[in-house]
TORTI-770500 format. One record per residue: y, x, z of N, C-alpha, C in turn; residue in one letter. Coordinates in steps of 0.2 Angstrom, whole numbers, plus 2048, in hexadecimal, padded with zeros to 3 digits. Each point is the difference from the previous one (the first is absolute). Layout:
BEGIN
+------+------+------+-------+-------+-------+------+------+------+--------+
: n.py : n.px : n.pz : ca.py : ca.px : ca.pz : c.py : c.px : c.pz : residu :
+------+------+------+-------+-------+-------+------+------+------+--------+
:    Y :    X :    Z :     Y :     X :     Z :    Y :    X :    Z :      A :
...
+------+------+------+-------+-------+-------+------+------+------+--------+
END
This chain:
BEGIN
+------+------+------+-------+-------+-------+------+------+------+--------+
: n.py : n.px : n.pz : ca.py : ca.px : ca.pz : c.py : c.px : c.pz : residu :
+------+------+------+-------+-------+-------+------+------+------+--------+
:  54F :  4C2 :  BB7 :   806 :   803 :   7FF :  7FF :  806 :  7FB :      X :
:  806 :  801 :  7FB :   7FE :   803 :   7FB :  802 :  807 :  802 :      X :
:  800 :  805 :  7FC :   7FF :   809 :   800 :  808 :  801 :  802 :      X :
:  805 :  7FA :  7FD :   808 :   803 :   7FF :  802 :  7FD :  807 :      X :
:  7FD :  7FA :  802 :   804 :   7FE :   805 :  7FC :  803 :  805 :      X :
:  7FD :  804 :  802 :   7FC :   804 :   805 :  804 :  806 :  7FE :      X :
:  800 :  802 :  7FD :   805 :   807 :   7FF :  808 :  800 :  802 :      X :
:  803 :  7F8 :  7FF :   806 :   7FE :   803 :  800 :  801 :  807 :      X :
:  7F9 :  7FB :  804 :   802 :   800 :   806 :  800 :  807 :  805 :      X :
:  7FA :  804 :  7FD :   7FF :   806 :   803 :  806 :  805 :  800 :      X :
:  803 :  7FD :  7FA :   808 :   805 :   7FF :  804 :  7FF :  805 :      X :
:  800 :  7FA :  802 :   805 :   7FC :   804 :  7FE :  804 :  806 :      X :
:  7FB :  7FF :  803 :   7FC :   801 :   805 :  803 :  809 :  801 :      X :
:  7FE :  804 :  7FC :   801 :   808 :   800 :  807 :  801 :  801 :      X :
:  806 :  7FD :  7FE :   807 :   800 :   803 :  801 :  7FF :  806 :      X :
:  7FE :  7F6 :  802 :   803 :   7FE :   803 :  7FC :  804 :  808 :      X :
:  7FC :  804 :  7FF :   7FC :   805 :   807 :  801 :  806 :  801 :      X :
:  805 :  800 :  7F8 :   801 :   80A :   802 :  804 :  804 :  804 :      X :
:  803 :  7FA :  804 :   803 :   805 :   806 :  7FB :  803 :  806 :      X :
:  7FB :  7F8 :  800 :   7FB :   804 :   803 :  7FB :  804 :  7FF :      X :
:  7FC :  800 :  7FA :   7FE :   807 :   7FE :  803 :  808 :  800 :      X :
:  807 :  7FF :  7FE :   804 :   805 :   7FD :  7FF :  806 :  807 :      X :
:  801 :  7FB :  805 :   801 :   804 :   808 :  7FA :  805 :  804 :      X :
:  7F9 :  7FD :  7FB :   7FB :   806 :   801 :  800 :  806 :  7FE :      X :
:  804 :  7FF :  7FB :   7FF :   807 :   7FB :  803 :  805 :  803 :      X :
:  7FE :  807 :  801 :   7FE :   806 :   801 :  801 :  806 :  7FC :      X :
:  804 :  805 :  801 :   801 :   803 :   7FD :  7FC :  807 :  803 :      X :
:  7FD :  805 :  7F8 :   7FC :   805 :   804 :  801 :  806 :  805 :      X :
:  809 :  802 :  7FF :   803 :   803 :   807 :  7FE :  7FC :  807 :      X :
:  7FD :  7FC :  800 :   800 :   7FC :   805 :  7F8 :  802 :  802 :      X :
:  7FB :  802 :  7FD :   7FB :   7FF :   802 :  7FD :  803 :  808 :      X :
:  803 :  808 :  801 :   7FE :   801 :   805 :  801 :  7FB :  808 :      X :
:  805 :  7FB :  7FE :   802 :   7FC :   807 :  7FA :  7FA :  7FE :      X :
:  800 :  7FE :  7F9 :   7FC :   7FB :   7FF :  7F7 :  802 :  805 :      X :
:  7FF :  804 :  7FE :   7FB :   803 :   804 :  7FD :  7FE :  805 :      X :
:  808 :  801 :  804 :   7FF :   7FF :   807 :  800 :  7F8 :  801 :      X :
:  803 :  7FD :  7FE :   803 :   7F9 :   802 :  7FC :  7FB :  7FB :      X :
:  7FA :  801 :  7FD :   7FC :   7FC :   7FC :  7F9 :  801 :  800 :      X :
:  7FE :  808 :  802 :   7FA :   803 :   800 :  7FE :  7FD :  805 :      X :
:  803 :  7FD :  806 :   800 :   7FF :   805 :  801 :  7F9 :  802 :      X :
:  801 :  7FC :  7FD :   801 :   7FA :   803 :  7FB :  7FD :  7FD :      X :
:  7FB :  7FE :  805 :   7FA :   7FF :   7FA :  7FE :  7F9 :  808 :      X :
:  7FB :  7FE :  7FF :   7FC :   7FA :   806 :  806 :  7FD :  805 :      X :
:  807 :  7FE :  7FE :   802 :   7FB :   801 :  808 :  803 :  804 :      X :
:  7FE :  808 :  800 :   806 :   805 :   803 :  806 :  7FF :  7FC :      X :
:  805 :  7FC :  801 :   807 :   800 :   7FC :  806 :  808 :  802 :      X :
:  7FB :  806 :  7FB :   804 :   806 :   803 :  807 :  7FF :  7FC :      X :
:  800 :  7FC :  801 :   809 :   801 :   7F8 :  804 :  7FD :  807 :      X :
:  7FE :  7FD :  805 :   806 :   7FE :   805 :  802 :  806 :  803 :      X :
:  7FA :  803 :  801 :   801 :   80A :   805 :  804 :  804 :  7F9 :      X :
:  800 :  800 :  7FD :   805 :   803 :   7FB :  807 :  7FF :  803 :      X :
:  805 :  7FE :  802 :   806 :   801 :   803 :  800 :  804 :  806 :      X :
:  7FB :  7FE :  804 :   7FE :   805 :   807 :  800 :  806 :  7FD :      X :
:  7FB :  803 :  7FD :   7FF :   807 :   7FE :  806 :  802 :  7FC :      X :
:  802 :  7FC :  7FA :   808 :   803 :   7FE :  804 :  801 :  806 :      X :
:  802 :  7FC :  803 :   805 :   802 :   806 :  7FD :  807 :  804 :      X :
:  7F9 :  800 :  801 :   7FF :   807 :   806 :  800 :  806 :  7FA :      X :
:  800 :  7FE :  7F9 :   800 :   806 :   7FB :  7FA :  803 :  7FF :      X :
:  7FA :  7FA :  800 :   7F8 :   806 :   7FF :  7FE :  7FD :  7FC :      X :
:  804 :  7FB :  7FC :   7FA :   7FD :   7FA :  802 :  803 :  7FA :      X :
:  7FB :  807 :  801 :   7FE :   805 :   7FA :  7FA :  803 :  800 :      X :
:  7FB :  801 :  7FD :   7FA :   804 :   7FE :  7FF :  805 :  806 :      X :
:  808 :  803 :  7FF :   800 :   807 :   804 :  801 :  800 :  805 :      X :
:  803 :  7FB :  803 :   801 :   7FE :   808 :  7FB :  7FB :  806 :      X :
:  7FB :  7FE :  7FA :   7FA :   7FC :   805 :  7FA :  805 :  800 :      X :
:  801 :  804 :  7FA :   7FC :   805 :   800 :  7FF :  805 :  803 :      X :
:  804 :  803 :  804 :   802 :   802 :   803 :  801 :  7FF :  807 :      X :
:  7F9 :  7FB :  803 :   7FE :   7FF :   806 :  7FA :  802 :  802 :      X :
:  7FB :  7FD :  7FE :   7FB :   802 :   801 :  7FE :  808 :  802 :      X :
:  802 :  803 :  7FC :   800 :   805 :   800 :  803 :  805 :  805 :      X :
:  803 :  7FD :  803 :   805 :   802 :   809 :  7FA :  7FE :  803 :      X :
:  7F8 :  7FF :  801 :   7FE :   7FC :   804 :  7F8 :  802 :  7FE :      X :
:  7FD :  801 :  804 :   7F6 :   802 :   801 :  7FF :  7F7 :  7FB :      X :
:  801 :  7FD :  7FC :   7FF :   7FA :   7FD :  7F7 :  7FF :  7FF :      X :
:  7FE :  7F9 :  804 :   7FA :   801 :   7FB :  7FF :  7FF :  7F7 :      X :
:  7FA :  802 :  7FE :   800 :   7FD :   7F7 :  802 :  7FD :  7FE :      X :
:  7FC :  7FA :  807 :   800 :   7F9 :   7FE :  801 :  7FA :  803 :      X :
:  803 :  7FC :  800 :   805 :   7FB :   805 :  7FB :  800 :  803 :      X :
:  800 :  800 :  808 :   7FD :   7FC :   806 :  805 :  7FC :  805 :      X :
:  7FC :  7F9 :  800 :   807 :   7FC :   804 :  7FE :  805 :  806 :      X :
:  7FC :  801 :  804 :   804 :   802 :   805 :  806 :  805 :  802 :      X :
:  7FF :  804 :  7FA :   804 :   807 :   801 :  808 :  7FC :  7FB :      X :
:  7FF :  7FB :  7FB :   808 :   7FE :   7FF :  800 :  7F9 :  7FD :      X :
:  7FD :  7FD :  805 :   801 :   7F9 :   7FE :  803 :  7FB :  803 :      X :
:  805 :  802 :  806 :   806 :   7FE :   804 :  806 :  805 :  800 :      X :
:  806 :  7FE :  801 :   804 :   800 :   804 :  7FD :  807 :  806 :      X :
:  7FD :  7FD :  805 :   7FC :   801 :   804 :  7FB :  808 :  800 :      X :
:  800 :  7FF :  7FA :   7F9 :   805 :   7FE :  802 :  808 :  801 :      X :
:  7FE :  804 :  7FF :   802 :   807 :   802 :  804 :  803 :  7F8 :      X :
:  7FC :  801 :  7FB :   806 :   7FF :   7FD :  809 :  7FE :  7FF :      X :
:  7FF :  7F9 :  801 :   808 :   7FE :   802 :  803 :  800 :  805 :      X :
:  7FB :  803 :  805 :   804 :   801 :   806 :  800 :  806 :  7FF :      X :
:  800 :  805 :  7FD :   800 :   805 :   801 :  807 :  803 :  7FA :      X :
:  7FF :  7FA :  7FA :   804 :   802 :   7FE :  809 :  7FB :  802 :      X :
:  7FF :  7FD :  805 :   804 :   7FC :   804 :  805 :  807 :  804 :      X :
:  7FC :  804 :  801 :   804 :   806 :   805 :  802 :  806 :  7FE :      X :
:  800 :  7FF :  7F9 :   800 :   805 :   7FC :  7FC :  806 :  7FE :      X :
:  7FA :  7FF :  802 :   7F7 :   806 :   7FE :  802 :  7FE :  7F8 :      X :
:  801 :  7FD :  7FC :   7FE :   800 :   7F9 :  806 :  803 :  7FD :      X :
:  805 :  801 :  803 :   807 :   804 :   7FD :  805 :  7F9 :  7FD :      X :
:  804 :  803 :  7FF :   807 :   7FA :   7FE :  7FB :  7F9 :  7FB :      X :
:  800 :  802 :  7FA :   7FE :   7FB :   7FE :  7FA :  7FC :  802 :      X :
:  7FA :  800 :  807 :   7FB :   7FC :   802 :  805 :  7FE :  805 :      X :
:  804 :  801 :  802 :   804 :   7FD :   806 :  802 :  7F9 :  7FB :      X :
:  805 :  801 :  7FD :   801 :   7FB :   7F9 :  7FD :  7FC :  7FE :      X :
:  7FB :  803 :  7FE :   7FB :   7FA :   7FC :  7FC :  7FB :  808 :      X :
:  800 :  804 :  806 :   7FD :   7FB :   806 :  806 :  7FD :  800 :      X :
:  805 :  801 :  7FE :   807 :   7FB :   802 :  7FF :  7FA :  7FD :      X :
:  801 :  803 :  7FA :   801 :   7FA :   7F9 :  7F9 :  7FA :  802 :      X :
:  7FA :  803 :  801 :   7F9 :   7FB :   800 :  802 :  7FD :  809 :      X :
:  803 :  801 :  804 :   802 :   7FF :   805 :  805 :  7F9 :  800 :      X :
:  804 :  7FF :  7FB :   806 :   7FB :   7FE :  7FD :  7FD :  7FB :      X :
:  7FC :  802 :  7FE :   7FC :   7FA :   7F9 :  7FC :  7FC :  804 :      X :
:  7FE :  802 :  805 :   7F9 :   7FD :   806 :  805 :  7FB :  802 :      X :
:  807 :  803 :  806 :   802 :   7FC :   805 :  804 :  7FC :  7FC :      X :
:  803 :  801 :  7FB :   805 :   7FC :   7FD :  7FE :  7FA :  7FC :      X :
:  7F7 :  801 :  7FD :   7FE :   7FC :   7FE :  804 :  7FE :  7F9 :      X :
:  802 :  806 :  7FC :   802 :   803 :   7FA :  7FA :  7FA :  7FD :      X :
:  7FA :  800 :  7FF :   7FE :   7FF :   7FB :  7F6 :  800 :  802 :      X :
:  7FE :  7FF :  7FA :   7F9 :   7FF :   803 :  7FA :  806 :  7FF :      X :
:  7FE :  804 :  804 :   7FD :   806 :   801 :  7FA :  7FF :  7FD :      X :
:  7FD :  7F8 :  7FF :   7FA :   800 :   7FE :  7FC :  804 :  802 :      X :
:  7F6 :  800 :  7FD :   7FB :   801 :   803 :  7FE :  807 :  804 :      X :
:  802 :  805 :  7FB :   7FE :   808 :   801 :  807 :  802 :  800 :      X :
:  804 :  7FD :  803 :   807 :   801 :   801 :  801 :  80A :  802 :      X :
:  7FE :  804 :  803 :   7FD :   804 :   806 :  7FC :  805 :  7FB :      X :
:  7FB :  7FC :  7FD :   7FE :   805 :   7FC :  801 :  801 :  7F8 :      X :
:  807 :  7FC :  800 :   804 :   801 :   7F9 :  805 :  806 :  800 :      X :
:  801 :  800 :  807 :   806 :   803 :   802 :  7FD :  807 :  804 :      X :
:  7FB :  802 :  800 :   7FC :   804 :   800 :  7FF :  805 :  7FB :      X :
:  7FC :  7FC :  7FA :   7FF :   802 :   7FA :  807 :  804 :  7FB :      X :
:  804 :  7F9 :  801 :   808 :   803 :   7FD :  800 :  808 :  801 :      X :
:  801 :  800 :  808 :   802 :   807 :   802 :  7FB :  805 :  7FD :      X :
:  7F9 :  7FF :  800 :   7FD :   803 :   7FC :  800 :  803 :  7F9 :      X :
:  802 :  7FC :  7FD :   802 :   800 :   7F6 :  803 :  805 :  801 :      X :
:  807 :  7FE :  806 :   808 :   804 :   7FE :  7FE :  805 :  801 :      X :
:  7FB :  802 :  805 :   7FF :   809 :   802 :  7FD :  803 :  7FC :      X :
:  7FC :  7FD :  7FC :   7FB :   804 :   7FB :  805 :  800 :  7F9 :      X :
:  804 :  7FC :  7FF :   805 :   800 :   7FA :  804 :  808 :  801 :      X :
:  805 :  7FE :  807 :   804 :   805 :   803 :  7FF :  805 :  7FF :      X :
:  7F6 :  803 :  802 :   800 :   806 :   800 :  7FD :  802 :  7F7 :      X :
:  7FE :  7FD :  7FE :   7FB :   801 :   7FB :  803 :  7FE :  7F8 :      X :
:  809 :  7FB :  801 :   802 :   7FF :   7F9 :  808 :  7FE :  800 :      X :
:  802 :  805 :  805 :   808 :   801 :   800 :  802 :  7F9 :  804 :      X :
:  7FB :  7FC :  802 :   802 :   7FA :   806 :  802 :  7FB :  7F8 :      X :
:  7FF :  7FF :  7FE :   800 :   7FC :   7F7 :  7F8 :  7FD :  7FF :      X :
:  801 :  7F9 :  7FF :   7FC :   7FC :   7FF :  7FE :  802 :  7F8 :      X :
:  807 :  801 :  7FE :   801 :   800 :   7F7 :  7FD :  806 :  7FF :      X :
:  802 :  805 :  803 :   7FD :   808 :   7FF :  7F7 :  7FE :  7FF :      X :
:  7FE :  7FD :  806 :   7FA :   7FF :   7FE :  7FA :  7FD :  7FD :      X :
:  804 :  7FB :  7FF :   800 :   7FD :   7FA :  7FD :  803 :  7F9 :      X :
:  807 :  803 :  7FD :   800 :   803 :   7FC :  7FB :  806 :  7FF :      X :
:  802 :  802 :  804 :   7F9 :   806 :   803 :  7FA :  7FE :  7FE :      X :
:  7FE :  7F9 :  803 :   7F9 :   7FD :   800 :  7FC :  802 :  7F8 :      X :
:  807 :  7FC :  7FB :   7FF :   800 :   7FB :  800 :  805 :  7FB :      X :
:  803 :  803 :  801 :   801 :   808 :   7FE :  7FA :  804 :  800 :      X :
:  7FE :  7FE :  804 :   7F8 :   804 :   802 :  7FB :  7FE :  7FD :      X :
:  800 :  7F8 :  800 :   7F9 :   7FC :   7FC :  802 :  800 :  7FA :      X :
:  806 :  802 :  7FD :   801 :   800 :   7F7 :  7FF :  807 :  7FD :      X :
:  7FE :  805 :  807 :   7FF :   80A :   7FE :  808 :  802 :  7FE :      X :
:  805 :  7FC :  801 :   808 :   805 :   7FF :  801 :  802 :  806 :      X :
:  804 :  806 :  7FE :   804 :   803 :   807 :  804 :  7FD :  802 :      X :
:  804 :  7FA :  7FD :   805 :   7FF :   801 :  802 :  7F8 :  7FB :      X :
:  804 :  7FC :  803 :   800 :   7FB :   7FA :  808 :  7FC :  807 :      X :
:  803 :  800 :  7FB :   806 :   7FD :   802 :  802 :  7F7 :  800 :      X :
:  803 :  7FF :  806 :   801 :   7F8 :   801 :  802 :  7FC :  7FD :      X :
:  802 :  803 :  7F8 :   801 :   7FB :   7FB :  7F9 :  7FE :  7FD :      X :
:  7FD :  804 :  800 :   7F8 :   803 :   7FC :  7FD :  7F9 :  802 :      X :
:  7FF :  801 :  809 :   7FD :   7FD :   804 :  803 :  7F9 :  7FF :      X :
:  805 :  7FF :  802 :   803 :   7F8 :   7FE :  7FE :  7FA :  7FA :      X :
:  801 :  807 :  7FD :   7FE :   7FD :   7F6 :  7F7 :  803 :  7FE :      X :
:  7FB :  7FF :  807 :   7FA :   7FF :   7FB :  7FF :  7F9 :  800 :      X :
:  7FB :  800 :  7FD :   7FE :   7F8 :   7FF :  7FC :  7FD :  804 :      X :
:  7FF :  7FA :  7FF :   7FA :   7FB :   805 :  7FC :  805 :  800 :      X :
:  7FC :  7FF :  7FC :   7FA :   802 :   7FF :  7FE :  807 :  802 :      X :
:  805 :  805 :  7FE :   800 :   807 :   805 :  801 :  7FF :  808 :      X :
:  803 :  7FB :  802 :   801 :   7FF :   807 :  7FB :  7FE :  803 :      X :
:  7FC :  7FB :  7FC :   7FB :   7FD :   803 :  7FB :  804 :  800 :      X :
:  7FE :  803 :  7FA :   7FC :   805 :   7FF :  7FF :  805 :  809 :      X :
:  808 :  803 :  802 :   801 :   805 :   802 :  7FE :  7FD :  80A :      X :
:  803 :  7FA :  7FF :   7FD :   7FD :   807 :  7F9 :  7FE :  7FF :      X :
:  7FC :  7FF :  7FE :   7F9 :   7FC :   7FC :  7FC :  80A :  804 :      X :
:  802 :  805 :  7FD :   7FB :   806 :   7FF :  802 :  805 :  806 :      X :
:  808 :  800 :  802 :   801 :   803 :   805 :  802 :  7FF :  805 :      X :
:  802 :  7F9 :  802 :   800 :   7FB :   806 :  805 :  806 :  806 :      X :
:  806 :  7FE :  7FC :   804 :   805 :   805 :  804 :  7FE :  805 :      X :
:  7FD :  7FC :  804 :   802 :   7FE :   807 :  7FA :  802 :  805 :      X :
:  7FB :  803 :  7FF :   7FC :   800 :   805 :  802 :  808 :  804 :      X :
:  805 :  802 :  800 :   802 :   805 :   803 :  805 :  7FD :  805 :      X :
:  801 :  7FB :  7FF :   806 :   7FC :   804 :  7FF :  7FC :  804 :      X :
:  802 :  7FF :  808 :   7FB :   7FE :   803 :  804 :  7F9 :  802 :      X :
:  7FA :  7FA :  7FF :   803 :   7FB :   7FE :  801 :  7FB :  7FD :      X :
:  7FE :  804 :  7F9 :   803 :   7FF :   7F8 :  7FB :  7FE :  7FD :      X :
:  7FE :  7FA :  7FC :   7FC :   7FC :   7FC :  801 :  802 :  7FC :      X :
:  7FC :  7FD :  7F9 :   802 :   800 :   7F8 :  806 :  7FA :  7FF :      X :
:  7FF :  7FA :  805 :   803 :   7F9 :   7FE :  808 :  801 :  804 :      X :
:  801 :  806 :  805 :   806 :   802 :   802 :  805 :  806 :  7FC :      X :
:  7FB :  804 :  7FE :   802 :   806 :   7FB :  802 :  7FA :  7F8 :      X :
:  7FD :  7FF :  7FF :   804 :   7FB :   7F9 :  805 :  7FA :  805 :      X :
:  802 :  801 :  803 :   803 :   7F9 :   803 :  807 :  806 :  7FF :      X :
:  800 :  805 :  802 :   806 :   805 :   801 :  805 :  801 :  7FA :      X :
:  7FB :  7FF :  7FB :   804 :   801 :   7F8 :  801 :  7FA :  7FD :      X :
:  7FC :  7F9 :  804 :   802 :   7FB :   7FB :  808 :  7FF :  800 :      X :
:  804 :  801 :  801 :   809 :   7FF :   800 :  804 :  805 :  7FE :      X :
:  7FB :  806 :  7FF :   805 :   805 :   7FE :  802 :  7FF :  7F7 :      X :
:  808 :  802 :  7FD :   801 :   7FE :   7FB :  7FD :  803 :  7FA :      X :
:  800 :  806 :  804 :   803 :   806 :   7F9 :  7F8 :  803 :  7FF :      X :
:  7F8 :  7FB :  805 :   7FC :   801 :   7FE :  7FD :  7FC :  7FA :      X :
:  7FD :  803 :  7FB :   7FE :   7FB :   7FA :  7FB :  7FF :  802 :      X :
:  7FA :  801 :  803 :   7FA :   800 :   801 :  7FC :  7F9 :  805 :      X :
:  805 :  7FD :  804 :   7FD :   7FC :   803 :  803 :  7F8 :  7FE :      X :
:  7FF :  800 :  7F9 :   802 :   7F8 :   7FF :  7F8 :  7FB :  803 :      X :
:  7FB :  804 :  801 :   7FB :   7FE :   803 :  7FD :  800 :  807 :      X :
:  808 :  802 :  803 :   7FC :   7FF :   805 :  805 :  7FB :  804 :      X :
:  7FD :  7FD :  805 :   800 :   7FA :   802 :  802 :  7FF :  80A :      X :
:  804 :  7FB :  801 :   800 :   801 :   807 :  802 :  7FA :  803 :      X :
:  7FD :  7FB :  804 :   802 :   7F9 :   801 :  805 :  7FF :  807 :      X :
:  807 :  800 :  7FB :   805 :   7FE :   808 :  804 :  7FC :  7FD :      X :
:  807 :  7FE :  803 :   802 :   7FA :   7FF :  805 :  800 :  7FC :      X :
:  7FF :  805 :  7FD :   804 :   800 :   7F9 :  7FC :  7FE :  7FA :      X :
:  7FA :  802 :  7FE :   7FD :   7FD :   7FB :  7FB :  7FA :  803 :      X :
:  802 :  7FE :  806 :   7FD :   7F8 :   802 :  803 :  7FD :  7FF :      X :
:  808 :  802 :  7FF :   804 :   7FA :   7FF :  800 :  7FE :  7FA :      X :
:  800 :  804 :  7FB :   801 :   801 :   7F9 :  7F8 :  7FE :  7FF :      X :
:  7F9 :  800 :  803 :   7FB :   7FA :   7FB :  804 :  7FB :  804 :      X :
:  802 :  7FC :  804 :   801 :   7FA :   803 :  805 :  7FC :  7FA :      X :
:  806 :  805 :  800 :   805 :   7FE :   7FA :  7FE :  7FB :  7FA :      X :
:  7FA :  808 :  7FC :   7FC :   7FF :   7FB :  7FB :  7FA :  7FE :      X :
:  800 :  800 :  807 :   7F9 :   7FB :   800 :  7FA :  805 :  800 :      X :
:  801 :  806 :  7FF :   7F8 :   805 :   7FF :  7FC :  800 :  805 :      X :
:  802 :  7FC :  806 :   7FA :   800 :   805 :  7FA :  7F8 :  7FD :      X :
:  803 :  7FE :  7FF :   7FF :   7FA :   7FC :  7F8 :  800 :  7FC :      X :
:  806 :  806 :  7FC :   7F8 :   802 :   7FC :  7FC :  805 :  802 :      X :
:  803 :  805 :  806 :   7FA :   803 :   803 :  7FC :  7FC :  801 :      X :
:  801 :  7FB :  807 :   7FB :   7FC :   803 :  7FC :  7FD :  7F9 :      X :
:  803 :  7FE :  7FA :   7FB :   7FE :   7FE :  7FB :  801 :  7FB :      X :
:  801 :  809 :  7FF :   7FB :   804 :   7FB :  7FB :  800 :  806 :      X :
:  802 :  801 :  804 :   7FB :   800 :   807 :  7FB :  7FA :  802 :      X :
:  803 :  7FB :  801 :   7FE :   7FA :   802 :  800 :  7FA :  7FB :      X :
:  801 :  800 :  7FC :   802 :   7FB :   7F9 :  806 :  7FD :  800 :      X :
:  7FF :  7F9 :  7FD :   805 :   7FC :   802 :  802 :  801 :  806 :      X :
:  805 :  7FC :  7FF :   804 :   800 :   809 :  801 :  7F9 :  7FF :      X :
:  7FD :  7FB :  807 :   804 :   7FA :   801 :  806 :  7FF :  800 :      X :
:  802 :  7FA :  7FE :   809 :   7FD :   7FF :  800 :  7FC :  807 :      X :
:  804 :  800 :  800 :   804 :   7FD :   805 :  7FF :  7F8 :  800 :      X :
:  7FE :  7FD :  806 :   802 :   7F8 :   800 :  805 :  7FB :  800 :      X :
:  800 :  7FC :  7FB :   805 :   7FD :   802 :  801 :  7FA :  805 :      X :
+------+------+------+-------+-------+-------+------+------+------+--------+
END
C-alpha cells in the first residue's frame, strides 16, 4: 500500500469515529470532578456508573467527600476491618449519622451501587473508596478542595514562582510537563494516585497542550486501531508477520 492510499484510509477512518472519540474530551473547568470520577476508577471499579448516585445526593465535589473523614477519629491508612464493608464500623457508623450529613450520603450512595448492582466494584473496591475520601480531605483542607489549585500549586513550586496562572500551566510544553512529572512526581501526596493514573487525568483535557503524549487504552482509541487496521501492525512490529487467513 502506498503513503497516499494509507493517508486516505486513516482519513476516512478519523471521520468516520469521531463521534466516538469526540465524547471523551474534557474540558479544564471539569477537572476537580474528573478527579474524583477517574483518579479512582482504577482495577476494574466502573466509578462513572456511582456518578448519578452522588449527583443526585449532591456530594460529588472535592468539598463534600472531603469533608468526611474528618467528622471521624479516621485511621491513616485503609484497614479492611475498620472500612471494608457496609458492615464495618466506619459505615456503620456513618450509616447513623457519626460522620455528619455528607458520610451519612456517601454510605447511602455505596449502599445503592452494592444493592442495585449499578456497576462493577472490582478488586480493591473498599480501599478505592477509602483512599478517594482521603485525597478529598487532604485537598479540602490544604488547597481550597481543588484538584486544579494543587496542581498548579505543585508546579508553581518546582519552577520557584510565586504564582503562574491556568493559561501558563495549560500552555507548557511536553517536555516541561514531562520534565515536571519525571523530577517532582506530584501525585505522591494523593492517596491512591500513580503516575499512570495522574497522566490518565489530563489525557482528555482540551485546552491542555502538553499531553499529546500521553496515552490511555479504552474503547475509543481501540476502536479506532481496529478501524485503521493499527492493531494489525502493532501485533506485528511485535511479533512479525501475522499469518493470513485460510482458505
Amino acid at each position: 500500500m502506498d503513503q497516499n492510499h494509507a493517508k486516505l484510509i486513516i482519513q476516512n477512518a478519523v471521520e468516520s469515529t469521531r463521534p466516538r472519540w469526540l465524547q471523551y474530551a474534557e474540558f479544564w473547568k471539569n477537572i476537580d470532578v474528573l478527579f474524583i470520577l477517574r483518579g479512582y476508577e482504577q482495577q476494574g471499579f466502573q466509578f462513572f456508573k456511582m456518578r448519578p448516585i452522588l449527583e443526585d445526593l449532591c456530594i460529588l465535589s472535592i468539598d463534600s467527600l472531603g469533608n468526611i473523614l474528618p467528622q471521624y477519629p479516621y485511621a491513616r491508612n485503609y484497614d479492611r476491618e475498620f472500612a471494608g464493608s457496609l458492615t464495618s464500623d466506619f459505615y456503620t457508623s456513618a450509616r447513623k449519622g457519626g460522620i455528619g450529613k455528607e458520610g451519612q450520603l456517601f454510605e447511602e450512595a455505596v449502599r445503592h451501587f452494592l444493592e442495585r448492582r449499578m456497576g462493577n466494584p472490582g478488586r480493591i473496591f473498599w480501599k478505592l473508596l477509602y483512599q478517594l475520601l482521603q485525597a478529598c480531605a487532604f485537598l479540602r483542607q490544604y488547597h481550597s478542595a481543588s484538584f486544579a489549585t494543587y496542581v498548579i500549586s505543585k508546579y508553581a513550586k518546582f519552577s520557584n514562582r510565586h504564582h503562574i496562572s491556568e493559561h501558563d500551566f495549560l500552555n507548557m510544553s511536553v517536555s516541561e510537563w514531562e520534565y515536571f512529572l519525571r523530577r517532582a512526581k506530584p501525585w505522591t501526596e494523593l492517596k491512591g494516585i500513580g503516575p499512570n493514573v495522574f497522566d490518565f487525568l489530563f489525557g482528555d483535557i482540551v485546552e491542555a497542550q502538553f499531553v499529546e503524549n500521553s496515552y490511555k487504552w479504552d474503547s475509543s482509541n481501540e476502536h479506532f486501531l481496529r478501524v485503521t487496521g493499527g492493531v494489525r501492525l502493532i501485533l506485528r512490529s511485535h511479533f512479525g508477520e501475522m499469518p493470513t487467513k485460510k482458505k
